[in-house]
C-alpha positions in Angstrom: 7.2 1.6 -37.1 5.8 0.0 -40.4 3.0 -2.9 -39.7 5.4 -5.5 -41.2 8.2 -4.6 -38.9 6.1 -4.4 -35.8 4.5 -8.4 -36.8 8.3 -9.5 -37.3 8.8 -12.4 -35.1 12.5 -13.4 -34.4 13.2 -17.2 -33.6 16.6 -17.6 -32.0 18.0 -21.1 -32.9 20.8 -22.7 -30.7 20.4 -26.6 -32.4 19.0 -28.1 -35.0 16.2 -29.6 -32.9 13.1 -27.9 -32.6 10.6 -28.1 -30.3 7.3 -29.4 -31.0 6.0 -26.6 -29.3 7.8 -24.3 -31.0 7.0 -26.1 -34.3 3.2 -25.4 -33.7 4.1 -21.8 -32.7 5.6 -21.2 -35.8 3.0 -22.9 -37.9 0.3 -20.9 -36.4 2.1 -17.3 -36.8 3.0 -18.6 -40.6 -0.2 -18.9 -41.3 -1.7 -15.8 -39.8 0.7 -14.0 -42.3 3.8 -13.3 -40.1 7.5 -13.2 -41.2 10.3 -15.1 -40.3 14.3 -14.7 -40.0 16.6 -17.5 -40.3 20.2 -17.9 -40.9 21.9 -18.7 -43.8 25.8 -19.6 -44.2 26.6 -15.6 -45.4 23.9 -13.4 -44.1 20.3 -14.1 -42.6 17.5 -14.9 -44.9 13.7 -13.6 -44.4 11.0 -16.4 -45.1 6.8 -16.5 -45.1 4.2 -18.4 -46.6 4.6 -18.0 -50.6 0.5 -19.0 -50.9 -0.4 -15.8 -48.4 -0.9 -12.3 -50.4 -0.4 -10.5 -46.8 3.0 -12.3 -46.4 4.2 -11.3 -49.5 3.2 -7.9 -49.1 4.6 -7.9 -45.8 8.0 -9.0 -47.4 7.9 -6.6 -50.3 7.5 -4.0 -48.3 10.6 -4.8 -46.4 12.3 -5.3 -49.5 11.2 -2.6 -51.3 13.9 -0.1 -53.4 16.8 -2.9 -53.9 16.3 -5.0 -57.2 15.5 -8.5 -56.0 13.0 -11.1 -56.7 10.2 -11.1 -53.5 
């Protein structure tokens, strides 16, 4: 399993509300570089922090052999 894979975090959400716990959870693995998937109306979406190199990497990576903008 590829580094980005095994740092993927996957955040289940059931309302609209989110804890402020889970907020600072978040924040914290966002900063340290990790990946996120949300949903999106079609399909789910992956996210990070656009101002971390390692994020992007991560996300590139994951992305890597299909012609879209990281």
């Amino acid at each position: 399993m590829t580094d980005a894979l095994q740092t993927a975090f996957y955040i289940m959400l059931f309302s609209r509300i989110i804890a402020a716990s889970a907020q600072r959870k978040l924040s914290v693995y966002l900063k340290k570089g990790g990946l996120v998937a949300y949903p999106t109306e079609s399909c789910y979406g992956l996210g990070c922090l656009p101002t971390l190199a390692k994020a992007l990497g991560k996300l590139a990576h994951l992305k890597k052999g299909r012609n879209t903008r990281v």
